[in-house]
Structures are given as C-alpha cells and as structure tokens.
N, C-alpha and C positions, 0 to 999 in steps of 0.2 A: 513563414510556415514553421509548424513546432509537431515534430515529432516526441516523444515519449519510450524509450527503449524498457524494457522490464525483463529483471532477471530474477532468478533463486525459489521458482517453484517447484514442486516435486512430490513425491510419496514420502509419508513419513508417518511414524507410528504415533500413537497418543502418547504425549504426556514431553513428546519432542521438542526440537526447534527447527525452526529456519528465518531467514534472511532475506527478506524480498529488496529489490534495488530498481530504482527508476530516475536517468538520465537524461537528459533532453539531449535534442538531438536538433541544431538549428537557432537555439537558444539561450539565454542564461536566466535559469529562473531562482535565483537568490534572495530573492525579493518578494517571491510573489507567493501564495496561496498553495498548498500542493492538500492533497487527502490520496486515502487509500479507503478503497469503495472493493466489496465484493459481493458477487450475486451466485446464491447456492441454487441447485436443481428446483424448481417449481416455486422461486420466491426471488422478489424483487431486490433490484439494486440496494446495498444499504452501504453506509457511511461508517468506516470501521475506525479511522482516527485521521484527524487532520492538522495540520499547520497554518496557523492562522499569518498572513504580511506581516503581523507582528513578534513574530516567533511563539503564540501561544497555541499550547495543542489543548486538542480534544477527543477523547476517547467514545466509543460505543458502550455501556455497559457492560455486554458480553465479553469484552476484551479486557477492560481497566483491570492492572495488575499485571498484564497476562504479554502485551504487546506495547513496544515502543517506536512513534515516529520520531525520524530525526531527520538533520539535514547538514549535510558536509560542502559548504560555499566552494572549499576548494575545490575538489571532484566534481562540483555541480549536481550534487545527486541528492536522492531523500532516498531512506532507506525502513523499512517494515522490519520490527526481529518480532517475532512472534515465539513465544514461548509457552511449555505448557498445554501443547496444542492436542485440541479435541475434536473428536469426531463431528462435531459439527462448527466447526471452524472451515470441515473440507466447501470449498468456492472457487469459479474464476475471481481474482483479485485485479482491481484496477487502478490504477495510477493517473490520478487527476492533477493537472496545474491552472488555477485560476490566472494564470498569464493570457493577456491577449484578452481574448473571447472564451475562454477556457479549452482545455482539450484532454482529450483521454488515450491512455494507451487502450492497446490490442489485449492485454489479460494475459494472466499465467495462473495456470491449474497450481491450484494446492490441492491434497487429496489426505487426508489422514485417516489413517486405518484404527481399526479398533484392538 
C-alpha cells in the first residue's frame, strides 16, 4: 500500500512562490514516475509537470518557466516550487506516483490572490 503525504499549499499573492512536497508514505518511489496534476473550480484534472522513470520532465505550457519538478532520492520525496504565481494557477494540486498501479495523493489548496 502507498500512501502519498503533500505539503506547502496555502494563500499567496500573485507574482509569489511556494513549495509544494509529496512523500511516500509505505514506499520508495526513486524510480518510478511521479507528476503533479491540478484541477481548478469547474474544470478538469490537468497535468502540470511530470517526472518521467527516466528522470525526464515535462511541463504544461501554462507553467514552463514558471514551475520546477524535482526529486530528492534521499528524502524520498518530489517537490513542485512554483514561482511567479497567478491568479489562475489557484487549484487543488495533486501528487501522482506511477509506482505500482499508480496512486494519488488527497490535494492541497493553493489559492493566489490577485
């Protein structure tokens, strides 16, 4: 079983940052696949930047520039630093690991103000 723990959302004004972080909790996923997905008020899940098995990312357009994944083997963790952030970046943010069957965390509100 693979839980997914996610920290570092919160209010924050435009033009900000922060720091999103997602741990496994049950597993070691150094290896495997992770993205960060977010879905705003009246629109569907979308796919904000990922880490491919092979350590290759890949950005949303809306973001590139703007937002970095990474991944720390040590700490076992991937982390979202989002910079530059605009009022429509505000989303539940979610933390996917293609480990296993795949699984997702529970979401943290980011909210940026204008």
């Amino acid at each position: 079983q693979v839980q997914l723990v996610e920290s570092g959302g919160g209010l924050v004004q435009a033009g900000g940052s922060l720091r999103l972080s997602c741990a496994p909790s049950g597993s070691i996923f150094s290896r495997a696949a992770m993205g960060w997905y977010r879905q705003a008020p009246g629109k569907q899940r979308e796919l904000v930047a990922a880490l491919t098995s092979g350590g290759s990312t890949n950005y949303a357009d809306s973001v590139k520039g703007r937002f970095t994944i990474s991944r720390d083997n040590t700490k076992n963790a991937v982390y979202l630093q989002m910079n530059s952030l605009k009022p429509e970046d505000t989303a539940v943010y979610y933390c996917w690991t293609g480990l296993g069957r795949g699984y997702w965390g529970q979401g943290t509100q980011v909210t940026v103000s204008s």
